[in-house]
C-alpha positions as CSV (number, residue, x, y, z in Angstrom):
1,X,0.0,0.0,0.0
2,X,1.5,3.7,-0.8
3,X,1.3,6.0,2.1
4,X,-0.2,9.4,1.1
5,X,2.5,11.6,0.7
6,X,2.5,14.7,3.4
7,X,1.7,18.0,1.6
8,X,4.5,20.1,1.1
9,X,6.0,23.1,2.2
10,X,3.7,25.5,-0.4
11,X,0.7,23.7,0.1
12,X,0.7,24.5,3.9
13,X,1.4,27.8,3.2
14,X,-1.7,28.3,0.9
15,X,-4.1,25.9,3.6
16,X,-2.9,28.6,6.1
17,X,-3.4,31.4,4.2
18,X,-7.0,30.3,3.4
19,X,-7.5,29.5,7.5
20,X,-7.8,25.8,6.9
21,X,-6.3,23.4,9.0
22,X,-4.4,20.6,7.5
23,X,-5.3,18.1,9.9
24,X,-9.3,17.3,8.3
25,X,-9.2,20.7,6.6
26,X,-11.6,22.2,9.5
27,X,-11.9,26.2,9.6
28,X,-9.4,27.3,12.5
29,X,-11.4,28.4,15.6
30,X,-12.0,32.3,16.1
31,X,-9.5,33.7,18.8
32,X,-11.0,34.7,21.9
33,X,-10.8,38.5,22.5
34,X,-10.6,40.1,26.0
35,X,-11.7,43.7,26.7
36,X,-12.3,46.1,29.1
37,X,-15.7,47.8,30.4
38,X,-16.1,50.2,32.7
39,X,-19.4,50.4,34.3
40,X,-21.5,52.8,36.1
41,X,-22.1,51.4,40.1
42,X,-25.9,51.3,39.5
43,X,-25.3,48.5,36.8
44,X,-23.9,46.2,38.2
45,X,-25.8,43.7,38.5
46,X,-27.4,44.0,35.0
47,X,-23.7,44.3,33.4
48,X,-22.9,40.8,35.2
49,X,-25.5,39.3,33.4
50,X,-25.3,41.2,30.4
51,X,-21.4,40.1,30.4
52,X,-22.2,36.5,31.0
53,X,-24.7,35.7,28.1
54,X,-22.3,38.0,25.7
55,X,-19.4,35.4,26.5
56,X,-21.1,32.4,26.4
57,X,-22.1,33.6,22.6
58,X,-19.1,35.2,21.5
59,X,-16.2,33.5,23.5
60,X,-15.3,36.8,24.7
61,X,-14.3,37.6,27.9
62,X,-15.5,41.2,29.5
63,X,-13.2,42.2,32.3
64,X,-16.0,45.1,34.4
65,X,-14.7,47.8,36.6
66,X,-17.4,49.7,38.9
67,X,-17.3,53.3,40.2
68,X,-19.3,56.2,40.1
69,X,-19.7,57.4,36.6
70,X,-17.7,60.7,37.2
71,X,-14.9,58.5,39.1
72,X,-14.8,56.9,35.9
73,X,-14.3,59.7,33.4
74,X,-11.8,61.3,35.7
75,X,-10.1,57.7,34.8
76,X,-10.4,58.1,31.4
77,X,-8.6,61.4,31.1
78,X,-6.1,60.4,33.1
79,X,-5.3,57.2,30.8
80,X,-7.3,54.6,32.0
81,X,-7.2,51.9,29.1
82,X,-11.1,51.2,28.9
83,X,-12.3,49.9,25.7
84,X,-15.9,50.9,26.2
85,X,-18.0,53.0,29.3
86,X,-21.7,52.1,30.2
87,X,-22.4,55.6,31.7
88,X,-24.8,56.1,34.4
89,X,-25.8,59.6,32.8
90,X,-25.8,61.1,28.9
91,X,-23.4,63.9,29.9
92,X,-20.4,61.9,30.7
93,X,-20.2,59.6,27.3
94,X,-20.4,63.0,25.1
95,X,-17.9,64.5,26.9
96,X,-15.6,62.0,26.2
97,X,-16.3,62.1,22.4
98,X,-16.3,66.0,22.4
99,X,-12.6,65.6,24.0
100,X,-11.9,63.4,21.5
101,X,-11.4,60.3,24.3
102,X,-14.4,58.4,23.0
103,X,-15.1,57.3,19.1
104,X,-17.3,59.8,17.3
105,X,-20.9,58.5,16.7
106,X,-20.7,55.2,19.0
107,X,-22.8,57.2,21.7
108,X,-26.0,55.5,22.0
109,X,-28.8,55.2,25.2
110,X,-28.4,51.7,26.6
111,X,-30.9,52.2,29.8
112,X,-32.8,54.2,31.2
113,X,-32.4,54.9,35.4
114,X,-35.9,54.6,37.8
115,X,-34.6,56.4,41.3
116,X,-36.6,54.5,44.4
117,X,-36.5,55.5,48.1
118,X,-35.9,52.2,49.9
119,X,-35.1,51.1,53.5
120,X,-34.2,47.6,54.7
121,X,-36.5,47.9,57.8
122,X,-40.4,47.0,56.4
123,X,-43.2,49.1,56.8
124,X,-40.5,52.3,57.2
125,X,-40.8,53.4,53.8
126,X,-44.6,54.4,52.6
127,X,-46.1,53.6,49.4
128,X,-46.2,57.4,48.9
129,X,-43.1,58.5,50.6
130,X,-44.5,60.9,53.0
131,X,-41.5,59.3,55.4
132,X,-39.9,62.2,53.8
133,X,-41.8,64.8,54.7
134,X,-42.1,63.5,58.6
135,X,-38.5,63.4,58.9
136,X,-38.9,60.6,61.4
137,X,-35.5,59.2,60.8
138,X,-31.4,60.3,62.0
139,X,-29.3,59.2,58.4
140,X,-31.2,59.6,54.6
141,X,-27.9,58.1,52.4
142,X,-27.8,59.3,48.9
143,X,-25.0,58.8,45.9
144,X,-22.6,61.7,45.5
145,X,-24.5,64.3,43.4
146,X,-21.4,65.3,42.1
147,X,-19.9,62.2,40.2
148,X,-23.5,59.8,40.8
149,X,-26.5,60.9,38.5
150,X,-28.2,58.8,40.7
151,X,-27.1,60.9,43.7
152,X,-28.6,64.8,41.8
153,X,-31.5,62.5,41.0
154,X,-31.9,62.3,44.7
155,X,-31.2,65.9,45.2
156,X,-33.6,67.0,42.1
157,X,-36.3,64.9,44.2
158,X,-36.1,66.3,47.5
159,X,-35.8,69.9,46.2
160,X,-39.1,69.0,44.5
161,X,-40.9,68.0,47.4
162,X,-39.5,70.7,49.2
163,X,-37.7,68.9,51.9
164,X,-34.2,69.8,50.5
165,X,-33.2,72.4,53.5
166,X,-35.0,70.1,56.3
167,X,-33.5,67.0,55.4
168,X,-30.0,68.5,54.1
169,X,-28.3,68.0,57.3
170,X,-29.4,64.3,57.8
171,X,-27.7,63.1,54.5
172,X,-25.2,60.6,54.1
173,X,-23.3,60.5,51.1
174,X,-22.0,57.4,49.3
175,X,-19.1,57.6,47.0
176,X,-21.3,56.4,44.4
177,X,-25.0,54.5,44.5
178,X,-23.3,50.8,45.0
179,X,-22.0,52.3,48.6
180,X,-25.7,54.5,49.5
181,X,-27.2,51.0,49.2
182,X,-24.9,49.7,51.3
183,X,-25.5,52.0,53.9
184,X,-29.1,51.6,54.3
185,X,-28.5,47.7,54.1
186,X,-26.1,48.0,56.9
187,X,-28.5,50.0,59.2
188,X,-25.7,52.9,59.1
189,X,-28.8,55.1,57.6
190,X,-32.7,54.2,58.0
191,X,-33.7,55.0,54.2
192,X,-31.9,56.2,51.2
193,X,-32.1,57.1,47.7
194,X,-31.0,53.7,45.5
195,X,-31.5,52.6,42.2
196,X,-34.7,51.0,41.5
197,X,-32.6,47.8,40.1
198,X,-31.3,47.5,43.4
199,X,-34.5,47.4,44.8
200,X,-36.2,44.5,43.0
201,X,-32.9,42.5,43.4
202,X,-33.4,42.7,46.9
203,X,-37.3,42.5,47.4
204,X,-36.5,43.3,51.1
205,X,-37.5,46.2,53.3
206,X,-39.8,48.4,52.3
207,X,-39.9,51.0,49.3
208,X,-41.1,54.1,47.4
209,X,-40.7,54.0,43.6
210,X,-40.1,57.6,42.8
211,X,-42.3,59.5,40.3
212,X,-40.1,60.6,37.4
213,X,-41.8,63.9,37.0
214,X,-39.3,64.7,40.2
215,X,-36.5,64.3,38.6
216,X,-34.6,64.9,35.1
217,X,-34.9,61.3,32.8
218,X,-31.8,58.9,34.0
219,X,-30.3,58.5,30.3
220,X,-27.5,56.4,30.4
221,X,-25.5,56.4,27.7
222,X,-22.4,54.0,26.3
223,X,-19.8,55.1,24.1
224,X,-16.7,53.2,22.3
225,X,-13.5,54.7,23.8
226,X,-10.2,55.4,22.2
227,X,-8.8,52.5,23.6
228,X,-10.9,50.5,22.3
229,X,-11.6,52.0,18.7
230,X,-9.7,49.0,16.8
231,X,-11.0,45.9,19.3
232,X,-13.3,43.4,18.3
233,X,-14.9,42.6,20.8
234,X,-15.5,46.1,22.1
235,X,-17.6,46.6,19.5
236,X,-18.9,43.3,19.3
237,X,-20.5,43.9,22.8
238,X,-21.7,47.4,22.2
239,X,-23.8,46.1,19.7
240,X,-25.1,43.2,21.5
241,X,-26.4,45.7,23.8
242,X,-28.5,46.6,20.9
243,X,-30.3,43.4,20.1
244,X,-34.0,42.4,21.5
245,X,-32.0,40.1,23.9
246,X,-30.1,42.4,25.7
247,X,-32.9,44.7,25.8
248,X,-35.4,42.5,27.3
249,X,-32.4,41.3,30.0
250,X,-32.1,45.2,31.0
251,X,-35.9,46.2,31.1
252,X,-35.6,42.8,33.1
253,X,-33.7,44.7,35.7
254,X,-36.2,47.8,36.2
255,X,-34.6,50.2,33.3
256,X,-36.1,51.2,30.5
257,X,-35.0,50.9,27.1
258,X,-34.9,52.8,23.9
259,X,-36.4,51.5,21.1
């Protein structure tokens, strides 16, 4: 019997070139990409999931970073390497792109925030939050207003119920919503201002979803950065973030979407 003879040097450079493998002329496998996300604290939760059912379709491994949203531009102008930025406002993302840190025309609305007042104690928190204008409580935590949108939602609310200057000197600020939560959770505050995700992840305590006529609309926006203009899989998330599945995991979590 006459063995096949092995191809030769040219005819493995050609199968390669095509992206056949010689062994059974199989396709190669596509190369797993890694990349970068930073993520507003209010998404956690959602981004978790969000990350895990965009791996287990793509092969592609999200590393998420958390912090306040204004924490995380500060990052970005100071070099931060983040491929892409799921914003917790609209603000932040077009900033970026007007600096030229983020990749013109890849801002887009991924969620939209609900703001809910919410203890861990039941029965503290009214279905109307009037708890608020009793001021029957020592600690009311809230995100930074200055870096959280979630924290000058808060502000924007209590200024509309004009409870502002009476409750002003109870507040307890949180680096960013992630921490406010934790607050209230911990007992270090009886109620605070969290995100409505937060809320129905919990299903504990007692809560007030807050109307949105108190308080500007919670856009939040992604965007593409610099960093990660020329990676795959950046923009291979961004755009599953887009599709009906991502969408319905999100409204899944208390946000709105877009259409």
């Amino acid at each position: 019997m006459t063995l096949p003879r092995p191809p030769s040097r040219r005819q493995l450079a050609m199968l390669a070139a095509l992206g056949i493998v010689a062994f059974g002329l199989r396709p190669a496998p596509a190369r797993a990409e890694e990349t970068s996300v930073a993520v507003a604290a209010d998404f956690t939760v959602p981004a978790k999931r969000l990350a895990a059912a965009f791996e287990q379709k793509t092969g592609d491994t999200l590393v998420l970073s958390f912090a306040a949203s204004g924490q995380i531009l500060a990052q970005i102008t100071q070099g931060a390497p983040y491929a892409v930025f799921l914003s917790a406002d609209a603000a932040r993302p077009r900033k970026l792109a007007a600096m030229g840190l983020a990749v013109p025309g890849s801002v887009f609305t991924y969620a939209v925030g609900r703001l809910a007042l919410w203890s861990a104690q039941p029965g503290f928190v009214d279905a109307q939050g009037q708890v608020l204008q009793t001021g029957h409580f020592t600690h009311l935590a809230i995100a930074n207003p200055q870096s959280a949108p979630y924290g000058a939602a808060a502000v924007q609310a209590l200024k509309a119920l004009g409870v502002y200057a009476a409750v002003a000197p109870k507040l307890v600020t949180g680096e960013n919503i992630a921490q406010a939560y934790q607050f209230i959770a911990s007992g270090n505050a009886e109620l605070g201002f969290v995100a409505l995700s937060e809320v129905l992840q919990d299903k504990s305590g007692s809560a007030w979803v807050v109307p949105q006529s108190l308080y500007q609309p919670i856009m939040q926006d992604a965007a593409l950065l610099k960093a990660g203009e020329d990676d795959p899989a950046a923009r291979a998330f961004l755009a599953y973030l887009q599709t009906p599945e991502a969408r319905a995991i999100i409204r899944g979590y208390g946000y709105g979407t877009t259409p």
